[in-house]
Every structure is written in structure tokens, then in C-alpha cells.
C-alpha positions in Angstrom: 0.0 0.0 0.0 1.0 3.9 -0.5 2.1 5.9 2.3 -0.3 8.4 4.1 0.5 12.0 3.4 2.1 13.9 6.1 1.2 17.0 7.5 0.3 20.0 4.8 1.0 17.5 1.6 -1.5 16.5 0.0 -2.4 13.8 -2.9 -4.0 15.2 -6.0 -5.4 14.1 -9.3 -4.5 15.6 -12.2 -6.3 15.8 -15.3 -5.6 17.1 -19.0 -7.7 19.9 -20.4 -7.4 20.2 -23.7 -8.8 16.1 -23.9 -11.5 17.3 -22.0 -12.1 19.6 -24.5 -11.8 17.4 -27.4 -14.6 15.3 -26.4 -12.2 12.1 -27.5 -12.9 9.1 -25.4 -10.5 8.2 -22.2 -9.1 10.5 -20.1 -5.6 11.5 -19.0 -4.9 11.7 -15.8 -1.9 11.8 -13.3 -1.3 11.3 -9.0 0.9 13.8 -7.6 1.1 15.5 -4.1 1.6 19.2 -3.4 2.1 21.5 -0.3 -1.4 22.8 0.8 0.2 25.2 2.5 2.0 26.7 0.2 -0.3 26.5 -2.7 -3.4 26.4 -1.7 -5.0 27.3 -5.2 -5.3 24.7 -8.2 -1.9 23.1 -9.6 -1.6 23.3 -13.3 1.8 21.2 -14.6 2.5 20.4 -18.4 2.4 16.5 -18.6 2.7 14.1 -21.7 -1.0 12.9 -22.8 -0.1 9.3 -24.6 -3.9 9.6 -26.2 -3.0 12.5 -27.7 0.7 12.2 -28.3 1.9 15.8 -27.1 2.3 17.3 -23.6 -0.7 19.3 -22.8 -1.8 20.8 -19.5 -3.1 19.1 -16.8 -5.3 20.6 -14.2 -6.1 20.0 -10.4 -9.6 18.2 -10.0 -11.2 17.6 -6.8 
């Protein structure tokens, strides 16, 4: 099993925008953690989308 987070990190799903968009099927999406703390608002990271072959953005989703 993963480890619990610790303190102010915190595990968070991202997911890509522009596929959303699209209205292809499947969804890319990504686990990462981040310091609540520190960054309380949304995390937005460029990640590589292998449904769509290209890096795109990837937003925060609850």
C-alpha cells in the first residue's frame, strides 16, 4: 500500500484539459502531491497525454 500523506501534503489528481475539451474518449490523468500550505489554489503542470501524443496541460480536479 502507499504511504499516508504527512502533514500539509497533499495527494491530487491531475487531469488534462485540452482532452476534455476534445470530447475524445479516455481521459488522461496523473497522482501527484503538493504542499497545501504553500499552494493552496489549483496546480496546473505540463504533462505528456499518450492519447494524444503531445504534452498538454493538466489541471487539479477535486
Amino acid at each position: 500500500m502507499a504511504k499516508r500523506a504527512k502533514g500539509n501534503r497533499q495527494q491530487v489528481i491531475l487531469e488534462c484539459t485540452e482532452h476534455k475539451q476534445s470530447g475524445m474518449p479516455g481521459t488522461s490523468r496523473y497522482i501527484s502531491t503538493k504542499n497545501k500550505k504553500n499552494s493552496p489554489d489549483r496546480l496546473e503542470l505540463k504533462k505528456y497525454n499518450p492519447v494524444m501524443k503531445k504534452m498538454t496541460v493538466h489541471r487539479e480536479i477535486k
